[in-house]
N, C-alpha and C positions, 0 to 999 in steps of 0.2 A: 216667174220670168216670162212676160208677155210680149217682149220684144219680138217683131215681126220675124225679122232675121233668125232670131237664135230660135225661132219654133219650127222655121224651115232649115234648118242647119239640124235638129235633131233631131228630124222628121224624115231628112236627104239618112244621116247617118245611123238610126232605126233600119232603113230599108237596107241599107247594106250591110244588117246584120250585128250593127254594134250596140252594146246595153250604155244607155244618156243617163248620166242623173244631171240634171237641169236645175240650177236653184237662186235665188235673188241673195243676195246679200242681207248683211242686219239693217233695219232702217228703209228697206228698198220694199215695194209692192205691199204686200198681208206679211212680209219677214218684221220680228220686233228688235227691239235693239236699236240704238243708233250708229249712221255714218261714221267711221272712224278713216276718213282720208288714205284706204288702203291698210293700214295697222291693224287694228282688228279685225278687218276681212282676211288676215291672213287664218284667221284663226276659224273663220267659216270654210275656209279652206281645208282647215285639217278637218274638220268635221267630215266636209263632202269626201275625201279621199279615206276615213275611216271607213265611213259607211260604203264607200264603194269599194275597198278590199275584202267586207262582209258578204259580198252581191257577188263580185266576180275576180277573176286572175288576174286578165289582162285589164291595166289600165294606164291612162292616156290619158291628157291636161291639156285641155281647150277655151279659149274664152275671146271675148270681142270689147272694144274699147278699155273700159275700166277693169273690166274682171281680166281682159285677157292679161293686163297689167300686174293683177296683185296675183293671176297663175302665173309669168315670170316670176316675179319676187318671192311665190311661196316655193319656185323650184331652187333659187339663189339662196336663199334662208335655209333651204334642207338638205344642198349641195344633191338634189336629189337627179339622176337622170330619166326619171319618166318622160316619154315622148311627149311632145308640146307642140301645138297648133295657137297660134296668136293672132286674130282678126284686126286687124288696126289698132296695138298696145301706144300709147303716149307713152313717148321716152322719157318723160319728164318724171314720170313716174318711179322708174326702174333703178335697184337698188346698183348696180351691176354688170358684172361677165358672169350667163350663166354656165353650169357643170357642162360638161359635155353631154351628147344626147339628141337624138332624134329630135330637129326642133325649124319649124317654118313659122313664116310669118307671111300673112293677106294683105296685101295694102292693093286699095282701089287709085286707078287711072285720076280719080277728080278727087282725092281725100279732101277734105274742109275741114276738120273738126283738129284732125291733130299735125305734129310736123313732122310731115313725109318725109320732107330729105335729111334731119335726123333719124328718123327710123333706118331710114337706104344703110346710114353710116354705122348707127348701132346691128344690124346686121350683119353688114359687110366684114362689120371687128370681128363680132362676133359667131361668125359659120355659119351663118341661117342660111338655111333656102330660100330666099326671097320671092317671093309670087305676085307680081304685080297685074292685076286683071281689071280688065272695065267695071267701073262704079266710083261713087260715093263713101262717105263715110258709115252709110247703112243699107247700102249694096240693095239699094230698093231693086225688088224684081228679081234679083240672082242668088236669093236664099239657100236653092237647091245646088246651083255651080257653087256656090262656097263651103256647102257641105260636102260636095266633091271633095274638094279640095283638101278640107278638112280630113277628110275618110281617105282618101287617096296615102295622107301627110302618116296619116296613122298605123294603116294598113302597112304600109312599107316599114315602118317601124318594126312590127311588129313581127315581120319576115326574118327567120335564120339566117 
């Protein structure tokens, strides 16, 4: 996963302490496998949350654009409440009302790529914390603020 963004989003949330596992989908970067339109990534999904219950305790579901997309759907699929960070998910994507549960979503000031003001409304249904901050749909320059965010989204989660 060499996306500018998502290196400073684990790079911000590294330093403040949280264990990343980071990883491209099937069919994406050096990953084999092919694209399966969200379907089969759910199932790289269970992979990464296997492997990340082997590593550590606390865990927590993040992702930007298409991932952050198919981490909703693998939270909808598993009825599961793990805390959830969602960087600009396309609603077009989404199976659903997810379980209850710790859950924000990033949408930038200038989004282009997906639709904003469905997002606002899948939210709004849905309980999100909505966080609307200055950028684009890849928050060129504000890698570190959206791991904020991200770590902020998580950390309170994580609180008794």
């Amino acid at each position: 996963m060499m996306a500018p963004l998502m290196i400073a989003v684990t790079q911000k949330l590294v330093e403040r302490g949280h264990q990343v596992l980071r990883f491209n989908f099937r069919g994406t970067g050096d990953s084999g496998g092919l694209h399966d339109h969200g379907e089969g990534e759910l199932l790289d999904v269970d992979a990464a949350i296997a492997l990340a219950k082997e590593r550590s305790g606390k865990l927590g579901l993040a992702g930007w654009s298409f991932g952050a997309g198919v981490a909703l759907n693998w939270l909808i699929d598993h009825e599961s409440t793990l805390p959830y960070v969602g960087i600009a998910p396309a609603t077009r994507l989404l199976k659903g009302a997810p379980p209850s549960g710790a859950r924000r979503i990033i949408l930038g000031t200038r989004e282009q790529v997906i639709d904003s003001d469905a997002l606002r409304t899948y939210t709004t249904e849905n309980g999100f914390d909505l966080v609307i901050t200055p950028g684009d749909h890849f928050f060129h320059g504000r890698g570190k603020r959206i791991g904020d965010l991200v770590g902020e989204a998580l950390e309170t989660a994580a609180r008794p």
